[in-house]
SEGUZA-611040 format. One record per residue (C-alpha): residue number from 1; y, z, x. Coordinates in steps of 0.5 Angstrom, whole numbers, plus 500, padded with zeros to 3 digits. Example, Ala and Ser with C-alpha at 12.3 -4.5 7.8 and 13.67 -1.06 7.14 Angstrom:
rec num: 1&v: 491&w: 516&u: 525;
rec num: 2&v: 498&w: 514&u: 527;
//
This chain:
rec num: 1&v: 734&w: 688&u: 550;
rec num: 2&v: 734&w: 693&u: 555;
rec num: 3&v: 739&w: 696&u: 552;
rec num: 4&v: 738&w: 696&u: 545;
rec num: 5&v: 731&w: 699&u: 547;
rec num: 6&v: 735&w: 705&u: 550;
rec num: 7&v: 739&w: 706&u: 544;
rec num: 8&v: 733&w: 706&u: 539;
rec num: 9&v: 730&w: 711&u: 544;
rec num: 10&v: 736&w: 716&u: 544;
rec num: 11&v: 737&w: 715&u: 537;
rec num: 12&v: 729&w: 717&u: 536;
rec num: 13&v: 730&w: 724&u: 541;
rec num: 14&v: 737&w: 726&u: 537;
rec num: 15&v: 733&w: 726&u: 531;
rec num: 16&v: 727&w: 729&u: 534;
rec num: 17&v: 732&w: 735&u: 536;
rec num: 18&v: 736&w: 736&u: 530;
rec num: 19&v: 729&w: 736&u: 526;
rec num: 20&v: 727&w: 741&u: 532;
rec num: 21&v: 734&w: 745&u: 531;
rec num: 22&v: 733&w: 745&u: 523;
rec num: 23&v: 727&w: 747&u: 523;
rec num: 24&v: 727&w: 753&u: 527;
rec num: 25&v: 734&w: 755&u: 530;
rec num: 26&v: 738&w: 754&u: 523;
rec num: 27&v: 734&w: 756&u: 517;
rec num: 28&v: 736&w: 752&u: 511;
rec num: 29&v: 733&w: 748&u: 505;
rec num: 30&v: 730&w: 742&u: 508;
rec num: 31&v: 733&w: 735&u: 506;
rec num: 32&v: 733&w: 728&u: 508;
rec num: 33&v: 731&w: 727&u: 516;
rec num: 34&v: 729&w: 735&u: 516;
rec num: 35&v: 723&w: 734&u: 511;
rec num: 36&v: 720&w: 731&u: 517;
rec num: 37&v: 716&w: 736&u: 519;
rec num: 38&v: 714&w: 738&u: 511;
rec num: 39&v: 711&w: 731&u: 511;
rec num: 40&v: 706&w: 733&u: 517;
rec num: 41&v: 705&w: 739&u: 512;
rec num: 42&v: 703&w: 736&u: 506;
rec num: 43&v: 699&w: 732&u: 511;
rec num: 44&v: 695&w: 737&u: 514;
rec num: 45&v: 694&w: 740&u: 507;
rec num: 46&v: 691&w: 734&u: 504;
rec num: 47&v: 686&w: 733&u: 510;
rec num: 48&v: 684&w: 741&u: 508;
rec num: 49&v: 683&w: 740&u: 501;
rec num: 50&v: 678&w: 734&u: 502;
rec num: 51&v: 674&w: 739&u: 507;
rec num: 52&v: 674&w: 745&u: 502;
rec num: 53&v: 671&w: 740&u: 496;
rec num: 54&v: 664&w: 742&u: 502;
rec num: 55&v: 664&w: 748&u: 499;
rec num: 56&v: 661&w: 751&u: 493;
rec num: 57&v: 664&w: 758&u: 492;
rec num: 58&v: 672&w: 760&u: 491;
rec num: 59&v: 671&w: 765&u: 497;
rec num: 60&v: 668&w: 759&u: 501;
rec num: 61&v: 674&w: 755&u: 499;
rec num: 62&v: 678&w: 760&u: 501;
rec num: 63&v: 675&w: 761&u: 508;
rec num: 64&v: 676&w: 753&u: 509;
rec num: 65&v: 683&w: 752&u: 506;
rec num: 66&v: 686&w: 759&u: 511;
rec num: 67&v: 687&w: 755&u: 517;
rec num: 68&v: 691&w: 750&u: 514;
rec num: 69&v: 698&w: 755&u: 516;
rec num: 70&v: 696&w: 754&u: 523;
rec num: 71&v: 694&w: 748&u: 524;
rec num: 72&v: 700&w: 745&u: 520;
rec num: 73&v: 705&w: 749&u: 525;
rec num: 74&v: 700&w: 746&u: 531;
rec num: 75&v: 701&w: 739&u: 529;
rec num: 76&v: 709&w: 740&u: 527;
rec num: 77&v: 710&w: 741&u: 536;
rec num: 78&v: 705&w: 735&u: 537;
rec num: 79&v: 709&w: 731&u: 531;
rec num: 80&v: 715&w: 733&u: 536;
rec num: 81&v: 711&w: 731&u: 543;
rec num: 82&v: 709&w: 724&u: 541;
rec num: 83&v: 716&w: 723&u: 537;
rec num: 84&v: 719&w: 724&u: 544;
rec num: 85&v: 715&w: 721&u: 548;
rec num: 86&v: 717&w: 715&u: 543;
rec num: 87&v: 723&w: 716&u: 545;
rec num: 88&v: 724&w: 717&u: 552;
rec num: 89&v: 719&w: 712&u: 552;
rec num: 90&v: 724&w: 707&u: 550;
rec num: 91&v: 729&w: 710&u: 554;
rec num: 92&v: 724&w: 709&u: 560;
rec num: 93&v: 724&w: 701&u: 559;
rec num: 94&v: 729&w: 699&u: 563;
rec num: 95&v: 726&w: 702&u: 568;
rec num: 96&v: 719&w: 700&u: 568;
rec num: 97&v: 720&w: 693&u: 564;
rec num: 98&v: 713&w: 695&u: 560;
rec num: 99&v: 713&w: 699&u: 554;
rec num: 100&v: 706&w: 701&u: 555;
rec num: 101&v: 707&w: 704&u: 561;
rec num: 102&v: 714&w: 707&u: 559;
rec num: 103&v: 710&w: 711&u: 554;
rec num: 104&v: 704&w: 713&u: 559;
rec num: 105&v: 710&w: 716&u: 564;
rec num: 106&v: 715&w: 719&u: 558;
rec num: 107&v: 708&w: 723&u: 556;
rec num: 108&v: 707&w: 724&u: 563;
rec num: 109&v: 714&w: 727&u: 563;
rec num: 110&v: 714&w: 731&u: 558;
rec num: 111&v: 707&w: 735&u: 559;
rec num: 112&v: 707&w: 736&u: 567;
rec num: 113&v: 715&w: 738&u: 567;
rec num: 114&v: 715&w: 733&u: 572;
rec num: 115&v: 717&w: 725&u: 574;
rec num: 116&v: 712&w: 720&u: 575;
rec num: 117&v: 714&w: 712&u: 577;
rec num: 118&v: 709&w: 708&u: 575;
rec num: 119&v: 714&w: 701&u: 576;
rec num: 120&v: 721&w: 700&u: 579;
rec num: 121&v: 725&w: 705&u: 581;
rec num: 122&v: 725&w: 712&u: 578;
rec num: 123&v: 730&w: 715&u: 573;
rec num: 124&v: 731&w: 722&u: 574;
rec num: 125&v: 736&w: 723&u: 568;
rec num: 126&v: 731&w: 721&u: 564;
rec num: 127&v: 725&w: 724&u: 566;
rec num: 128&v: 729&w: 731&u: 568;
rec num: 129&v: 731&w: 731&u: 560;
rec num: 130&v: 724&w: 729&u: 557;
rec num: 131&v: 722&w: 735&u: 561;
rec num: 132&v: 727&w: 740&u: 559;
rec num: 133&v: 728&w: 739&u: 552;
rec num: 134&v: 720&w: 739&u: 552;
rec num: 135&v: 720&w: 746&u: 555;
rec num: 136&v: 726&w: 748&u: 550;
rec num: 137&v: 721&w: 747&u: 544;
rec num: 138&v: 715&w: 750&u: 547;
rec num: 139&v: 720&w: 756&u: 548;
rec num: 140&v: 724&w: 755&u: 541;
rec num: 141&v: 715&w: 754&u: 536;
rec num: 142&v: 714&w: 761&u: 540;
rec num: 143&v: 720&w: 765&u: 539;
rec num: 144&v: 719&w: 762&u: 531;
rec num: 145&v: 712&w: 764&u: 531;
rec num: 146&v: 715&w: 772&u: 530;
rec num: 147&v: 720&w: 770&u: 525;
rec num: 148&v: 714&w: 767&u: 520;
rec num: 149&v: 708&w: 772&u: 521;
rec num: 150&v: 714&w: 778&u: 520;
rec num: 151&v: 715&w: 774&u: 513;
rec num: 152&v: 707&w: 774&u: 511;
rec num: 153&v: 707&w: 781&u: 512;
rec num: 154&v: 713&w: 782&u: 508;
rec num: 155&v: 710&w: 778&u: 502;
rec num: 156&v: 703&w: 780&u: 504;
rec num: 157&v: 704&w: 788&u: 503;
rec num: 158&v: 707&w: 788&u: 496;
rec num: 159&v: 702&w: 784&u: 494;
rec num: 160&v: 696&w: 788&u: 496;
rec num: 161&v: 699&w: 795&u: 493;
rec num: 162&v: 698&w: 791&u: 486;
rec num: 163&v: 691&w: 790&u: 487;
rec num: 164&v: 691&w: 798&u: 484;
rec num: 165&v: 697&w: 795&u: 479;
rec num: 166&v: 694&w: 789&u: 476;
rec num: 167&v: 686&w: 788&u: 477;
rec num: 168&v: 684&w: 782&u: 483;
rec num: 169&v: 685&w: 777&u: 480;
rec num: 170&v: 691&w: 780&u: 478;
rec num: 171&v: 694&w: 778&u: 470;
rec num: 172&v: 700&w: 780&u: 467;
rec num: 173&v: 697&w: 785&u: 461;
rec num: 174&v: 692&w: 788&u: 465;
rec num: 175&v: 699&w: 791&u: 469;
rec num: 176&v: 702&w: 795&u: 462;
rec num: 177&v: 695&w: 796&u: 460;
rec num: 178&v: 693&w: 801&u: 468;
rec num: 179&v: 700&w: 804&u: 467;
rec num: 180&v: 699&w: 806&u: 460;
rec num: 181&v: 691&w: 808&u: 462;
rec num: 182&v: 693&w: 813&u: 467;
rec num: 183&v: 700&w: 816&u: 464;
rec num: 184&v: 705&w: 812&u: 469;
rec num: 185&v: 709&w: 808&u: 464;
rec num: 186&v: 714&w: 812&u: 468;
rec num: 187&v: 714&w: 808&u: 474;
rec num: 188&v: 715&w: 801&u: 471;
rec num: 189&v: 723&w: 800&u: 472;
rec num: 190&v: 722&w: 802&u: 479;
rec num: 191&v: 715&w: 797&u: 480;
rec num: 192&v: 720&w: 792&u: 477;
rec num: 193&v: 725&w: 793&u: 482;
rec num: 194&v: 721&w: 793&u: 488;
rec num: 195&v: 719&w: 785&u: 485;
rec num: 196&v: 725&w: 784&u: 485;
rec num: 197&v: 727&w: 785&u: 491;
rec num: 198&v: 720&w: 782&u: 494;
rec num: 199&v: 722&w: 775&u: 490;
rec num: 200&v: 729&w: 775&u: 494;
rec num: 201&v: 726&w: 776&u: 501;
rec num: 202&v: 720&w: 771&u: 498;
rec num: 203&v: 726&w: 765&u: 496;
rec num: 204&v: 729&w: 766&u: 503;
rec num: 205&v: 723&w: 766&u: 507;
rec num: 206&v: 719&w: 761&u: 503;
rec num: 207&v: 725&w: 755&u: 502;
rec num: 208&v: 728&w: 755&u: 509;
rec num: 209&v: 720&w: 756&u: 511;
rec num: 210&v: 716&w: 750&u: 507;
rec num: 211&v: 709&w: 752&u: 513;
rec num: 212&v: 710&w: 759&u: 509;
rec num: 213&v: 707&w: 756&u: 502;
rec num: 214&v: 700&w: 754&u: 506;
rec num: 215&v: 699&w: 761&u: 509;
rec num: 216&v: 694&w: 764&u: 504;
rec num: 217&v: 693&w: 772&u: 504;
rec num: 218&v: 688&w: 776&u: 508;
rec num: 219&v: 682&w: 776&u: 503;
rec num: 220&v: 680&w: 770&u: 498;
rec num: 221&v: 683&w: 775&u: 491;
rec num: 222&v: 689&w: 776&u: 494;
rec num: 223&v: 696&w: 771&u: 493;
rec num: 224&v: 703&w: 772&u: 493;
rec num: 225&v: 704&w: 767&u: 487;
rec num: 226&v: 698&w: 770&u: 482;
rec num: 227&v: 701&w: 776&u: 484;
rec num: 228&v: 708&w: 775&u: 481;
rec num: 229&v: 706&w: 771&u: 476;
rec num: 230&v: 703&w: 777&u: 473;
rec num: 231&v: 709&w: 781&u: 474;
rec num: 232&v: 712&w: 776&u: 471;
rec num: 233&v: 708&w: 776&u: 465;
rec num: 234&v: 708&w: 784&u: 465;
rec num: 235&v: 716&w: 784&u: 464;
rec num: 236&v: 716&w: 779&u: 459;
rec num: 237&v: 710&w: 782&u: 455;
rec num: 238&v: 714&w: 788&u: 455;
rec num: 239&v: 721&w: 786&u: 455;
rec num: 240&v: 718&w: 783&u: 447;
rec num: 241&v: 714&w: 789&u: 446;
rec num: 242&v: 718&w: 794&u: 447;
rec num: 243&v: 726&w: 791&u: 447;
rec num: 244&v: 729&w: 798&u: 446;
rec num: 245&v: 725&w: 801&u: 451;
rec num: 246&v: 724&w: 797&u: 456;
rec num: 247&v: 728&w: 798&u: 463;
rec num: 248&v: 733&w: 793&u: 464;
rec num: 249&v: 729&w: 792&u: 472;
rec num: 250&v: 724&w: 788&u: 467;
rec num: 251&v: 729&w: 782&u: 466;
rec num: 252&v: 732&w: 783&u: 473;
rec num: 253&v: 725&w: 782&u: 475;
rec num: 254&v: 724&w: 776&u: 470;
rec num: 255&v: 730&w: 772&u: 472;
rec num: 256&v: 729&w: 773&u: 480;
rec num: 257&v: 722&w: 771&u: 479;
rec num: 258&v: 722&w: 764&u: 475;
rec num: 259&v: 729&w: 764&u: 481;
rec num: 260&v: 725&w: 764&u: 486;
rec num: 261&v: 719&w: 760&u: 483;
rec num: 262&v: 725&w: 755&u: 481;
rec num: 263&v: 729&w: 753&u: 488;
rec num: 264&v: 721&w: 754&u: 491;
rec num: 265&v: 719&w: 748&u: 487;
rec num: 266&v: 726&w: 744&u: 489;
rec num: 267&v: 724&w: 745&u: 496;
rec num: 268&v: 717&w: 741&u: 495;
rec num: 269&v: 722&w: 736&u: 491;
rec num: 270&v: 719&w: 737&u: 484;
rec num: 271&v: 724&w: 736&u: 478;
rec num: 272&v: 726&w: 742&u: 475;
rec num: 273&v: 729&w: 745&u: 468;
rec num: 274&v: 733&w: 750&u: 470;
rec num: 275&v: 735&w: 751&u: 462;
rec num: 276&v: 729&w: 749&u: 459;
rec num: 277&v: 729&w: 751&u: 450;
rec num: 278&v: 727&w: 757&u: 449;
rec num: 279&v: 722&w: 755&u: 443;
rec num: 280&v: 719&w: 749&u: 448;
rec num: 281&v: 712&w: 749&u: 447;
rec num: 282&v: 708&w: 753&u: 452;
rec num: 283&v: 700&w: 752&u: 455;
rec num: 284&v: 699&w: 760&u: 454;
rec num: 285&v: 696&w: 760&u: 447;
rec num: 286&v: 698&w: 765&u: 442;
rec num: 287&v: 691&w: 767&u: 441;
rec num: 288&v: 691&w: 768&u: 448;
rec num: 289&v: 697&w: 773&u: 447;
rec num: 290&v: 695&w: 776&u: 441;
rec num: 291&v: 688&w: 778&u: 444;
rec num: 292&v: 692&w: 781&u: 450;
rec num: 293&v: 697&w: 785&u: 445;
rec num: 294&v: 690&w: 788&u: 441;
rec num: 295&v: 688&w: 790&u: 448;
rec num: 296&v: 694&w: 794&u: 450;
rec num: 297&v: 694&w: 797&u: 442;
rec num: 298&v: 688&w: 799&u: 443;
rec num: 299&v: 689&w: 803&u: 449;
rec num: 300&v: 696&w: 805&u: 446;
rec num: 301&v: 701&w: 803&u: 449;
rec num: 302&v: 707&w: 804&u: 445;
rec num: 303&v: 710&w: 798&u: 442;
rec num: 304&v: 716&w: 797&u: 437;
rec num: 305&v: 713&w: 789&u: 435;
rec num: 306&v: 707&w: 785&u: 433;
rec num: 307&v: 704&w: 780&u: 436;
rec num: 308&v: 708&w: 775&u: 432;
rec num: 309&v: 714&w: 778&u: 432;
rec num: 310&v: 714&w: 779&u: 439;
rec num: 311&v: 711&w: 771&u: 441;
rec num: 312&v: 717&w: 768&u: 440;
rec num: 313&v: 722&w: 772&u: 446;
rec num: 314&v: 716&w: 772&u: 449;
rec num: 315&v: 715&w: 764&u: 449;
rec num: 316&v: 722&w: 764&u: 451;
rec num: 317&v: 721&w: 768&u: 457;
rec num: 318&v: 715&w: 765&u: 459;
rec num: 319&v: 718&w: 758&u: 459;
rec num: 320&v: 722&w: 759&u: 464;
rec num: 321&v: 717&w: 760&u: 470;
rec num: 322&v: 709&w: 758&u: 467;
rec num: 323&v: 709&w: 750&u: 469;
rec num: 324&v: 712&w: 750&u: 476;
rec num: 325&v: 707&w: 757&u: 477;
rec num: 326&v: 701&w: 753&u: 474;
rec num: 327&v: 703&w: 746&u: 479;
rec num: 328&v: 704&w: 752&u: 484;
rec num: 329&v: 698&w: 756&u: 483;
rec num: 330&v: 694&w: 748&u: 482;
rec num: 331&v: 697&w: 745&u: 489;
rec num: 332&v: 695&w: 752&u: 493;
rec num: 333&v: 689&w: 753&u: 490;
rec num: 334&v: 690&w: 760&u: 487;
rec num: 335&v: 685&w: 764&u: 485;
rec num: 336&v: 683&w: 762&u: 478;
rec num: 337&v: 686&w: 768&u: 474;
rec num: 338&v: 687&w: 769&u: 467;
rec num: 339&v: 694&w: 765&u: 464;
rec num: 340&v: 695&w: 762&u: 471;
rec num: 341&v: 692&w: 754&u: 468;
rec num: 342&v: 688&w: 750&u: 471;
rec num: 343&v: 685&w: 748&u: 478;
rec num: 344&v: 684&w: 741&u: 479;
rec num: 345&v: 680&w: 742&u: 486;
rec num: 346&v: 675&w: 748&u: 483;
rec num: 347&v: 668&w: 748&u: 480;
rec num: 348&v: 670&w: 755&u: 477;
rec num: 349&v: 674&w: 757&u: 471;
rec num: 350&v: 676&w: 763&u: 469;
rec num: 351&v: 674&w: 769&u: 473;
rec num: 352&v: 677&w: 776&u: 470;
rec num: 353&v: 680&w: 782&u: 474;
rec num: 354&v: 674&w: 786&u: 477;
rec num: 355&v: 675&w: 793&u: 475;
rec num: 356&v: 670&w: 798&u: 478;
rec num: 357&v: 664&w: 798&u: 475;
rec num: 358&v: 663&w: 806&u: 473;
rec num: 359&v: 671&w: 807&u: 473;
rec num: 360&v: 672&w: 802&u: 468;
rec num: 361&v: 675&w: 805&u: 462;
rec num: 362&v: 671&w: 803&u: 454;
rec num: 363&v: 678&w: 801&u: 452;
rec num: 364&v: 679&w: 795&u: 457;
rec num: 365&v: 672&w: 794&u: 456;
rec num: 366&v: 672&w: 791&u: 451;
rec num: 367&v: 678&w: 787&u: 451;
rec num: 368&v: 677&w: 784&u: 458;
rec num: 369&v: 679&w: 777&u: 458;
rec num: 370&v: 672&w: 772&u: 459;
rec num: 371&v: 670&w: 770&u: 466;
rec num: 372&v: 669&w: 763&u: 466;
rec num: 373&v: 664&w: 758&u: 470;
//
């Protein structure tokens, strides 16, 4: 029996450590034994979720989902504690001949980098391996803790330059409707360009790093994911609107975009269509995409087609990306901005870009989307 507990014992550290390894040290998709931690995320999400229903704002709703990131990662290293501590309990068995106390110097072991023998005589090996491998990990969780903020930064910085872009909430016709108001059409391909390559750094960080997806941004508006929906809209807006015009960085843009939204959705286990019909129905109605064509008539933007001859590649587009945006933008609580769906723990609805008051041109005046409560 003895034995059989020090081999269950061992077989809980080994995974423990290729959990630890497969987290931190080799970045990669998680799967099977690896979604350990990601259940410890899903976990300390929920809780948060439950807490946030105590407040009556979007901004205090925001304020009390912004620790979720950080005590996830805390409780990723005490998920790893009392894993190890389980293991090198049962390995301390043959030793004290009582699981409990097993348990009490595996902890004691672990935590003071030290032995303690509660009964029989001690087992160094054991006790020195617990107390090595826990200080490997402390050491690993600090140096990985640069990895994950260099990539908030990262995503966060292009986000808050789209503010000027995209109205806060950001949306999609609000993009074309800024560049054509204040004559910068001109710098669309390049705008493009640098999404695209912001939804590849994002893919990367944010698959090999699921605890990445519960860092909200800075301020309550703000967010990485209304953000690329709006650019994502943007393109495919102008890409039917305008086909001959148009940069070929829009569809560079539009096929990284519902990419990274895509292999996103695959780390959280959610079952994608990776070539989904183009005249597949959509939520986005066309009478709401009929009211943004006018607005963007209205302020003239050039276009080659109306806003029935332009919906169809429209559609097509946007079916790529706009249900696991809407299930993203639901399961992170996103701001509840124009064409971005439903939220299922919010009071509010709709809220509409801000614009400044005394700066708000007539012409997105009278078209600016409705502010739901």
């Amino acid at each position: 029996m003895t034995d059989l507990y020090f081999a269950l014992g061992l077989v809980i550290v080994l995974l423990t450590s290729a959990s630890v390894l497969f987290t931190i040290v080799l970045p990669r998709r998680p799967r099977g034994f690896e979604r350990l931690t990601t259940v410890v995320n899903r976990v300390v999400r929920l809780a948060f979720i439950g807490l946030s229903r105590l407040a009556r704002t979007y901004e205090g709703k925001d304020a009390l989902l912004a620790p979720t990131a950080p005590v996830a990662l805390v409780g990723q290293l005490l998920f790893w504690a009392i894993c190890y501590i389980i293991g090198y309990g049962f390995m301390l068995n043959g030793v004290t001949h009582d699981l409990g106390s097993a348990f009490v110097q595996a902890a004691g072991v672990v935590f003071t980098v030290g032995t303690i023998d509660l009964k029989g005589p001690p087992n160094h090996a054991v006790d020195i391996a617990a107390g090595g491998t826990w200080v490997v990990v402390v050491a690993l969780q600090i140096a990985y803790l640069p990895a994950l903020y260099g990539a908030f930064n990262r995503r966060e910085s292009l986000v808050a330059m789209l503010e000027s872009r995209a109205g806060l909430p950001a949306w999609g016709p609000e993009v074309l409707a800024r560049h054509q108001l204040v004559g910068i059409t001109d710098a669309l391909p390049d705008f493009y360009a640098s999404w695209e390559g912001w939804a590849a750094d994002l893919v990367e960080s944010h698959t090999t790093y699921p605890v990445m997806l519960l860092f909200r941004s800075p301020e309550p508006w703000f967010s990485w994911l209304i953000g690329l929906l709006a650019v994502l809209d943007g393109a495919a807006m102008h890409l039917a609107l305008a086909p001959s015009t148009a940069s070929s960085q829009a569809r560079l843009c539009l096929r990284m975009g519902f990419t990274a939204l895509n292999r996103i959705a695959g780390v959280l286990g959610w079952h994608v269509d990776s070539d989904p019909d183009p005249d597949s129905p959509i939520a986005l109605t066309f009478e709401e995409f009929d009211q943004a064509v006018e607005m963007l008539r209205h302020i003239g933007f050039p276009m080659e087609r109306s806003a029935e001859e332009a919906w169809p590649d429209f559609r097509g587009w946007r079916v790529n990306y706009e249900s696991t945006a809407y299930r993203l933008a639901d399961r992170l609580i996103a701001p509840p901005a124009p064409w971005s769906g439903s939220r299922r723990h919010l009071r509010s609805g709709i809220v509409a870009p801000r614009r400044p008051p005394q700066g708000t041109p007539p012409a997105l005046a009278d078209h600016r989307p409705p502010v739901v409560l």
